[in-house]
PDB file as gemmi writes it, atoms N, CA and C in Angstrom:
CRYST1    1.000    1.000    1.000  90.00  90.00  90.00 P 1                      
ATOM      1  N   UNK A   1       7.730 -11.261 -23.400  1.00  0.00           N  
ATOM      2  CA  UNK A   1       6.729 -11.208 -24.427  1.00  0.00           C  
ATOM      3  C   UNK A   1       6.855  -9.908 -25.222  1.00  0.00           C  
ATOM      4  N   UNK A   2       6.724  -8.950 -24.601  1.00  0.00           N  
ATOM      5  CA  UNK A   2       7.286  -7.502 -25.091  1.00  0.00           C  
ATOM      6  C   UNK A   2       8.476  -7.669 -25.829  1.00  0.00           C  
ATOM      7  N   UNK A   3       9.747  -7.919 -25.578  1.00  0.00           N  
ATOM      8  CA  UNK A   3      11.104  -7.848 -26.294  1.00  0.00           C  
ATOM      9  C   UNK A   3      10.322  -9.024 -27.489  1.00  0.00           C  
ATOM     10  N   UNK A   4       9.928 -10.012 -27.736  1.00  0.00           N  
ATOM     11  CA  UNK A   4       9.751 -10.825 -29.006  1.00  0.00           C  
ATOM     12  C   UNK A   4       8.985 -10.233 -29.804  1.00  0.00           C  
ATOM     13  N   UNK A   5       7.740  -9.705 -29.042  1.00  0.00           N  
ATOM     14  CA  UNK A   5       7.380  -9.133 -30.169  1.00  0.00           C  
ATOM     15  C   UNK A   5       7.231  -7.360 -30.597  1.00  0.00           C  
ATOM     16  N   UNK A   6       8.661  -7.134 -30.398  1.00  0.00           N  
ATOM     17  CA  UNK A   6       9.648  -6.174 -30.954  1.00  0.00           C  
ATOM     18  C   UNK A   6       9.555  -4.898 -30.402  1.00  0.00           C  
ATOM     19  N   UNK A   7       8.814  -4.730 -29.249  1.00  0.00           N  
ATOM     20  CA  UNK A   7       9.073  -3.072 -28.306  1.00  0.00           C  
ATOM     21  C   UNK A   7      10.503  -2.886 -27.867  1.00  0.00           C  
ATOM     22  N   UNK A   8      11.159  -1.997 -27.831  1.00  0.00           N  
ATOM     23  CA  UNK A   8      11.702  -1.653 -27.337  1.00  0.00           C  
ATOM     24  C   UNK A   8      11.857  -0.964 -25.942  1.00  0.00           C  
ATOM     25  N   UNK A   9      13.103  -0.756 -25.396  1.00  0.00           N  
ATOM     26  CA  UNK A   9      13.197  -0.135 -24.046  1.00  0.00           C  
ATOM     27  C   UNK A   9      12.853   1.399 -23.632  1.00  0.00           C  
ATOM     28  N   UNK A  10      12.364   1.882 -24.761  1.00  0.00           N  
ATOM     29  CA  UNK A  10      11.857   2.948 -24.577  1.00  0.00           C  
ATOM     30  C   UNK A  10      10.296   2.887 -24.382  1.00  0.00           C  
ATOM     31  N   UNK A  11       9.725   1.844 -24.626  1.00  0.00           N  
ATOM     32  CA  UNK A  11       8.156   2.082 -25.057  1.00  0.00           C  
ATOM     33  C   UNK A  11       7.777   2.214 -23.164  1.00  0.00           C  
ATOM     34  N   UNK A  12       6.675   3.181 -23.361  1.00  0.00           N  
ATOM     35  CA  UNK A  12       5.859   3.728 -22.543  1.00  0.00           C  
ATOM     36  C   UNK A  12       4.948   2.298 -22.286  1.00  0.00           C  
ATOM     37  N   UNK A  13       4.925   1.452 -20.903  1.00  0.00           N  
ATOM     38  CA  UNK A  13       3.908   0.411 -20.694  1.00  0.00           C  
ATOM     39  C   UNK A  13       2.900   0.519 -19.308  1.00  0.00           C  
ATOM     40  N   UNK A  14       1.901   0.800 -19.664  1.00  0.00           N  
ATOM     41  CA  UNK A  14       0.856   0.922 -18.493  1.00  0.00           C  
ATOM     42  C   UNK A  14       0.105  -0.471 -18.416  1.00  0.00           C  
ATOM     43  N   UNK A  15       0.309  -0.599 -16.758  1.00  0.00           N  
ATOM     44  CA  UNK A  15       0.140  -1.858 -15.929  1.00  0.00           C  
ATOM     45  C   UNK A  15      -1.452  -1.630 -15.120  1.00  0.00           C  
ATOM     46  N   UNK A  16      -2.692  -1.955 -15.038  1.00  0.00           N  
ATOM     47  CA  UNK A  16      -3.369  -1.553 -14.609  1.00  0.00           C  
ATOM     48  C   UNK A  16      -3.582  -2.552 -13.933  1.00  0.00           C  
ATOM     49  N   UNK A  17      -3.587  -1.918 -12.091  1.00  0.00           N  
ATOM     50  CA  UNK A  17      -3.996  -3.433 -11.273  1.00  0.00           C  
ATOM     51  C   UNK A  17      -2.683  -3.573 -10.480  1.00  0.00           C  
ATOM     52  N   UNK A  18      -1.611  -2.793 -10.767  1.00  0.00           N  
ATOM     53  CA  UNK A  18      -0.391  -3.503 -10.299  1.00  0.00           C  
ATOM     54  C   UNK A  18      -0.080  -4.094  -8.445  1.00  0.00           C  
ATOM     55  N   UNK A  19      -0.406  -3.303  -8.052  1.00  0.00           N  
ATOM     56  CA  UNK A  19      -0.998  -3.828  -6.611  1.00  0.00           C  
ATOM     57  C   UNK A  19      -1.428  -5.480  -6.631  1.00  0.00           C  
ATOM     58  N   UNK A  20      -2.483  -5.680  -7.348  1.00  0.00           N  
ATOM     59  CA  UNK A  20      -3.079  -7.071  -7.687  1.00  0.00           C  
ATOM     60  C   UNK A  20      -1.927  -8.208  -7.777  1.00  0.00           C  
ATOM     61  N   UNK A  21      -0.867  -7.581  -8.859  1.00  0.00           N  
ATOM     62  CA  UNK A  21       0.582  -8.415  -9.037  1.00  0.00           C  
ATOM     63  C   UNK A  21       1.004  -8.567  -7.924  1.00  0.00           C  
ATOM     64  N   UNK A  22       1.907  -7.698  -6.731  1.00  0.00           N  
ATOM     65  CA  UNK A  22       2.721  -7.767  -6.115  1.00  0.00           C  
ATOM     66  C   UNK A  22       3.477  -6.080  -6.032  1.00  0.00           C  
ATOM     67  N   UNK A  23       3.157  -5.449  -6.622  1.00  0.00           N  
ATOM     68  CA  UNK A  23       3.204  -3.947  -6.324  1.00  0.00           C  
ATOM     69  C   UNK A  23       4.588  -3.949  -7.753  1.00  0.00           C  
ATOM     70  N   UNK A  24       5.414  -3.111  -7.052  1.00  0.00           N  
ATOM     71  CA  UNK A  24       6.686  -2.556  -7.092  1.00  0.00           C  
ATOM     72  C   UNK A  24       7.754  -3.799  -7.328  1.00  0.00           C  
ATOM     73  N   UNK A  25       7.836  -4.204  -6.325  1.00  0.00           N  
ATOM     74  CA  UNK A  25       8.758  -5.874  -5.958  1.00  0.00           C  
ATOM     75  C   UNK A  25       8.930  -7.108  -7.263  1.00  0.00           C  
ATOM     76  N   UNK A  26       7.214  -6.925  -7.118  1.00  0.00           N  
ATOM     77  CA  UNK A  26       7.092  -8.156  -8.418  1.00  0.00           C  
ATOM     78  C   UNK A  26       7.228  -7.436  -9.698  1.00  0.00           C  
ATOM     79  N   UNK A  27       7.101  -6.036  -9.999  1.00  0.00           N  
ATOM     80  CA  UNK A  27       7.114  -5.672 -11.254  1.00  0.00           C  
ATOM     81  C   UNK A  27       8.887  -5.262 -11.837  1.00  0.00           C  
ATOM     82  N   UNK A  28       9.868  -5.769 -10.730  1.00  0.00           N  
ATOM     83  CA  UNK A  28      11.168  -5.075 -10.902  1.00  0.00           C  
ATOM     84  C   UNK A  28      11.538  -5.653 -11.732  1.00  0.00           C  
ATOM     85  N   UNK A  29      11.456  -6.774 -12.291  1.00  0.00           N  
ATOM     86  CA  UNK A  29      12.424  -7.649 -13.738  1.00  0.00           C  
ATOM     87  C   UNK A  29      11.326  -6.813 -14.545  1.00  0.00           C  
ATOM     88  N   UNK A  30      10.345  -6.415 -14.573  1.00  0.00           N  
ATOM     89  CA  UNK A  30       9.873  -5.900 -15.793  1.00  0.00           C  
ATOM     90  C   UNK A  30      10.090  -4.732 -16.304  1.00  0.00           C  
ATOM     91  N   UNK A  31      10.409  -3.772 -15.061  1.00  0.00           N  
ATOM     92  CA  UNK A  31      10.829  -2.366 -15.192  1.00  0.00           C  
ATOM     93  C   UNK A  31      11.772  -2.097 -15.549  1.00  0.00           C  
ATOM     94  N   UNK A  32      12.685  -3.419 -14.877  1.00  0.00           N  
ATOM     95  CA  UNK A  32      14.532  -2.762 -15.463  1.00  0.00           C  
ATOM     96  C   UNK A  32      14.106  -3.189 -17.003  1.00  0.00           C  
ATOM     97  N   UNK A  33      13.595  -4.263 -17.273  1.00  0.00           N  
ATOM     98  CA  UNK A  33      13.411  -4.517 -19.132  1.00  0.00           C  
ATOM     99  C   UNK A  33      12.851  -2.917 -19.911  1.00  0.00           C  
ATOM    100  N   UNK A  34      12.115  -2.644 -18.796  1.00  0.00           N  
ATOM    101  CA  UNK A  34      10.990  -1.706 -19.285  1.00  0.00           C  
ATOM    102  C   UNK A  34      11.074  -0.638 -18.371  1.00  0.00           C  
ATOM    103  N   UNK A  35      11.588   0.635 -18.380  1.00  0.00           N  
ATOM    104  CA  UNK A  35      12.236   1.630 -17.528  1.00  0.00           C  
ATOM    105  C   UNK A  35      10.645   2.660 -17.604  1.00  0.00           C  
ATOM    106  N   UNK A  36      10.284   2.935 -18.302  1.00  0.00           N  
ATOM    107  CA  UNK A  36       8.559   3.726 -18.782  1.00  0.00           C  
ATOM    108  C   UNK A  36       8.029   2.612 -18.740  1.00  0.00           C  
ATOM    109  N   UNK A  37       7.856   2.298 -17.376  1.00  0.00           N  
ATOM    110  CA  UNK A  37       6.426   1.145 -16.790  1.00  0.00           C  
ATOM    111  C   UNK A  37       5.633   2.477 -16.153  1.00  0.00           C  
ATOM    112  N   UNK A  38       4.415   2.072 -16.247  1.00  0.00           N  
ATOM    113  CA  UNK A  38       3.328   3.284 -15.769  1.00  0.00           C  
ATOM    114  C   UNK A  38       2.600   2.461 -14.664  1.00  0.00           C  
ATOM    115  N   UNK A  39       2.114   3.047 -13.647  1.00  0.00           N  
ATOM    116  CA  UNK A  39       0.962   2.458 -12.906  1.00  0.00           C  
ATOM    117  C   UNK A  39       0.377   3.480 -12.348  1.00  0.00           C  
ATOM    118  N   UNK A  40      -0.977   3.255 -12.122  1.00  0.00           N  
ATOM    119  CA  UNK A  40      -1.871   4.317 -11.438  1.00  0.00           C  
ATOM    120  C   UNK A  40      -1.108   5.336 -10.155  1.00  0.00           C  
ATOM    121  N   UNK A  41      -0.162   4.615  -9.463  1.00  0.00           N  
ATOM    122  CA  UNK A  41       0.332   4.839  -8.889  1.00  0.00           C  
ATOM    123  C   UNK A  41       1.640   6.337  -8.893  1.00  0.00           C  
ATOM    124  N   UNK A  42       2.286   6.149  -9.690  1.00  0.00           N  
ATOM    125  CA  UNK A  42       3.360   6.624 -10.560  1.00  0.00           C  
ATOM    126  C   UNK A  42       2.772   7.454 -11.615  1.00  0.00           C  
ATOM    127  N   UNK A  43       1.471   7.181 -11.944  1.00  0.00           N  
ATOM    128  CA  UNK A  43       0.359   8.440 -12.937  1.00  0.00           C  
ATOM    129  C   UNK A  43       0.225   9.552 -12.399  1.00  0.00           C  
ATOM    130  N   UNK A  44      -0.693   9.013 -11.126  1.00  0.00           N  
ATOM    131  CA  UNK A  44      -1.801   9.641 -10.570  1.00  0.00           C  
ATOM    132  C   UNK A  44      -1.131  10.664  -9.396  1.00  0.00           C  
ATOM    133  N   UNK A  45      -1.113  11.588  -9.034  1.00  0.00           N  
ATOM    134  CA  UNK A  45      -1.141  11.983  -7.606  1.00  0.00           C  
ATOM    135  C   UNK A  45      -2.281  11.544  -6.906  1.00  0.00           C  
ATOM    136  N   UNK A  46      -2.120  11.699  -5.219  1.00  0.00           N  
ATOM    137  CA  UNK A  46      -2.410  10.931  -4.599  1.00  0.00           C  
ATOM    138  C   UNK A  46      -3.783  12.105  -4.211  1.00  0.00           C  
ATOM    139  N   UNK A  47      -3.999  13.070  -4.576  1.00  0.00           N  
ATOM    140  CA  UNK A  47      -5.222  13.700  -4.936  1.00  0.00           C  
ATOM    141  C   UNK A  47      -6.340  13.128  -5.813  1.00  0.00           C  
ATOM    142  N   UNK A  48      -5.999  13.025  -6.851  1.00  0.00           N  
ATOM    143  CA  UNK A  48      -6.544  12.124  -8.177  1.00  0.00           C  
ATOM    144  C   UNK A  48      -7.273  10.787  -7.966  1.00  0.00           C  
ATOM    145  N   UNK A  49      -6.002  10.539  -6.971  1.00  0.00           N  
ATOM    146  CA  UNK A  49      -6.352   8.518  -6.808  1.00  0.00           C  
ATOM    147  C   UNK A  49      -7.754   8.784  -6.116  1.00  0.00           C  
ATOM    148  N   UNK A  50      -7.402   9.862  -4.842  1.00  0.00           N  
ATOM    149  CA  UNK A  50      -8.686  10.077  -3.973  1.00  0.00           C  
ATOM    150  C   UNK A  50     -10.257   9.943  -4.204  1.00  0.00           C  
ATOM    151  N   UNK A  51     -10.608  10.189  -5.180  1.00  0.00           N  
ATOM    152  CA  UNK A  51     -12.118  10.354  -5.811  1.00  0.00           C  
ATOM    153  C   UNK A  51     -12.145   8.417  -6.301  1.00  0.00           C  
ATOM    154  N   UNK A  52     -10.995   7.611  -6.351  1.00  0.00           N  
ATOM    155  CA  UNK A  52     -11.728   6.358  -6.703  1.00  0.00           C  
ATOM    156  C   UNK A  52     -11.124   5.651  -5.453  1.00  0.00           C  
ATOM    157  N   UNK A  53     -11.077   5.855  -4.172  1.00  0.00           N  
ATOM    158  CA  UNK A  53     -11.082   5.379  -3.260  1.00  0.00           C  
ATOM    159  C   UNK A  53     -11.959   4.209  -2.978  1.00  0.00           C  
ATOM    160  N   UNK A  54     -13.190   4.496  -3.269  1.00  0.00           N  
ATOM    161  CA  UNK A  54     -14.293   4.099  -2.651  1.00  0.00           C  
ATOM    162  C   UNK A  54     -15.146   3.213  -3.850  1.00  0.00           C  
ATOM    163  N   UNK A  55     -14.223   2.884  -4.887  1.00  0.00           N  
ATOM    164  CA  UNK A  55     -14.488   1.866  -6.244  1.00  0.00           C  
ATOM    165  C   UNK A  55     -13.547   1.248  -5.930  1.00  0.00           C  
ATOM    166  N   UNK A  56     -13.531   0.229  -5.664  1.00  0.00           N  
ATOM    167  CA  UNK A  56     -12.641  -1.396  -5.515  1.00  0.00           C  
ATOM    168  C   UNK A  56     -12.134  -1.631  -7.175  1.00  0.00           C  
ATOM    169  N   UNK A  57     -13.523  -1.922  -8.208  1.00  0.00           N  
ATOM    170  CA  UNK A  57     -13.063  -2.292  -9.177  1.00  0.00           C  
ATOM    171  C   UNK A  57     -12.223  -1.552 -10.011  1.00  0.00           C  
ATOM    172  N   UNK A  58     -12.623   0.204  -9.889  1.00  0.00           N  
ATOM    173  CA  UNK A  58     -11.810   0.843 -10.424  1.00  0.00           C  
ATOM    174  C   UNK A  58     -10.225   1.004 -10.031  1.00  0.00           C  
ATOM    175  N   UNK A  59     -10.132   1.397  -8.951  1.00  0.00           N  
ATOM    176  CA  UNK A  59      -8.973   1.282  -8.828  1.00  0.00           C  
ATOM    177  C   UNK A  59      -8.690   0.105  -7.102  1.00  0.00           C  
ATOM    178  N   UNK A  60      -7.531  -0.202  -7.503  1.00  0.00           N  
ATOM    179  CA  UNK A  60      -7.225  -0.790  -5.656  1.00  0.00           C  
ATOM    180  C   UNK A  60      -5.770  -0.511  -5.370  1.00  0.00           C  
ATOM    181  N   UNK A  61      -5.832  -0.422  -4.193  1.00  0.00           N  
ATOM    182  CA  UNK A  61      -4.943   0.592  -3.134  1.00  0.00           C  
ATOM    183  C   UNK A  61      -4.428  -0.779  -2.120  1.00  0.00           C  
TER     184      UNK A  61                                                      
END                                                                             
């Protein structure tokens, strides 16, 4: 969907939820398309994440 409608392999893409997908695994055909895939994960240090531990909706782990 991205390559048609005309991003390129450089564009910066943040995935929010990726866990929800399938993590890492399921996002690999998208990453090699898309090398600057972002996820909370890969954002955040694992300090940061800490304070939304305890929000499900905000973030999930």
């Amino acid at each position: 969907m991205f390559a048609a409608l005309g991003f390129n392999r450089k564009t910066q893409i943040y995935v929010a939820g990726a866990q929800i997908y399938g993590g890492t695994s399921r996002l690999a055909a998208l990453t090699s398309l898309y090398p600057n895939l972002v996820t909370k994960e890969n954002f955040l240090s694992s300090v940061e994440l800490e304070s939304f531990k305890n929000f499900s909706s905000q973030v999930t782990m």
